[in-house]
Phi, psi and omega in degrees: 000120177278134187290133176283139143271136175311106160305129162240157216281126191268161189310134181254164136235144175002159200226319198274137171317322194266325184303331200302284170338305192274317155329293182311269206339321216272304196231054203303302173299310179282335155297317186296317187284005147303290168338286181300320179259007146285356150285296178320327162303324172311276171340290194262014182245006213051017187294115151293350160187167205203122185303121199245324196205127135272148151272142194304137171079064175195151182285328201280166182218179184215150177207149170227136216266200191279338191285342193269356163350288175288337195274334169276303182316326200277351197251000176287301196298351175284298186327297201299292193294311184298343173230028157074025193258088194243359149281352181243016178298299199294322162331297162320279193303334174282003202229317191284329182305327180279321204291321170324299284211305177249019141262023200257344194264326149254016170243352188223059177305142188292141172281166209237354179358000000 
C-alpha cells in the first residue's frame, strides 16, 4: 500500500502590488526560509515539483519544479551571505549538496560491468 504524502501548505501572500511589496520587504527571511523548506519537502518526498506560494483570495499558486531547485537555492545562500545572515547557510547548502550528489548520479549511473 503507497503511503499518502502529507501535503504542505503553501505560503499564502498579499495578492495586490504595493500590499505584495511591503509585505516581502516585511517578512523577506521568512519567505526564504519557506523556500528552502519546500524544497527539502520536494527532495525527500520526491516531488518534481512543489507549490511554494498562493495568493491570497486566489486560485493561483507559484511552484517550483526540481530543475529550478538549485538556482533558488544558490540565490537564497548569495541573499544569506551577503547580508551576514550565516546560520541559515548550512541548511542550503546541505540541499544544493544533495541536488549535486543526485544529478552527478544521473548524468554518471553506476555501471554494471
Amino acid at each position: 500500500m503507497k503511503q499518502k504524502i502529507k501535503e504542505l501548505e503553501p505560503y499564502i501572500i498579499p495578492a495586490g502590488n504595493d500590499e505584495m511589496r511591503s509585505f516581502i520587504k516585511k517578512f523577506k527571511i521568512d519567505i526564504m526560509e519557506n523556500i528552502v523548506s519546500s524544497i527539502k519537502f520536494a527532495i525527500d518526498n520526491k516531488l518534481p515539483i512543489i507549490e511554494v506560494f498562493q495568493f491570497k483570495n486566489s486560485p493561483f499558486v507559484i511552484t517550483i519544479s526540481e530543475k529550478e531547485f538549485d538556482v533558488n537555492l544558490e540565490n537564497i545562500n548569495k541573499f544569506y551571505m551577503d547580508n551576514e545572515i550565516y546560520e541559515l547557510c548550512p541548511k542550503v547548502e546541505m540541499l544544493r549538496e544533495i541536488l549535486k550528489t543526485k544529478n552527478d548520479e544521473k548524468e554518471n549511473p553506476p555501471r554494471s560491468d
